[in-house]
N, C-alpha and C positions, 0 to 999 in steps of 0.2 A: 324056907320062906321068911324073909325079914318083918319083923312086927311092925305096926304101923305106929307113926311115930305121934305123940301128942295128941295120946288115944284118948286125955280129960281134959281137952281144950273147950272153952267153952262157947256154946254156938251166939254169934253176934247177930242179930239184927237191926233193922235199920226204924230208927224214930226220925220223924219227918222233924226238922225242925219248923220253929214259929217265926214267923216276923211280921213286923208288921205292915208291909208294904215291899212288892217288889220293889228291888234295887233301881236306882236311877239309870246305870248304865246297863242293864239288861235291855234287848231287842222282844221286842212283843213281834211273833209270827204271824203273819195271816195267813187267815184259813184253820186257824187252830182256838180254842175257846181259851185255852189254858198253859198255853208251853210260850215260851219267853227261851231266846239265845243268850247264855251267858257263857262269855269267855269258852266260844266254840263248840261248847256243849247244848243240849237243849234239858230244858228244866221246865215242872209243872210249878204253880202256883194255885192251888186252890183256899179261897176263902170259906174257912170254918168258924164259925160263931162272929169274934172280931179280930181275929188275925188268920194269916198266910202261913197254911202246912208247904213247904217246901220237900221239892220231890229230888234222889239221886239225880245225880246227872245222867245222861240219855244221849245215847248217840245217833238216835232218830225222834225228829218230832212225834210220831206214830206211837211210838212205844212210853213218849211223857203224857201224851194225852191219855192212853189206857192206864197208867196211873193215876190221871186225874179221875176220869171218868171212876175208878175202882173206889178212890175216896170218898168221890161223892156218895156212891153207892148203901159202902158204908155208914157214912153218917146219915145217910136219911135211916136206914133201919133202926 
């Protein structure tokens, strides 16, 4: 059996970037509190304190909003 390779790689996760304001050319969804179209992708934005946690890209509005919706979450506790 072959060993697995880049057995002390080290695990990445993902930190939400800040901004402070969606982009101009991003597409605001309707129907969605939080997800904005950019560049074919869907993306959340939610507002924390004074700026814009920005979410992975998303290949369904659905699954940017349960990101938002998770931060929010978050942050009130």
């Amino acid at each position: 059996m072959k060993t697995l390779r880049q057995q002390n790689r080290q695990i990445i996760s993902y930190t939400p970037r800040v901004e402070p304001a969606p982009p101009d050319h991003a597409r605001r969804l309707d129907g969605y509190r939080d997800v904005w179209q950019l560049r074919g992708k869907f993306v959340s934005f939610v507002l924390v304190g004074d700026a814009f946690c920005r979410s992975p890209r998303f290949d369904m509005p659905q699954a940017a909003q349960r990101w938002a919706d998770q931060v929010r979450q978050e942050e009130e506790v």
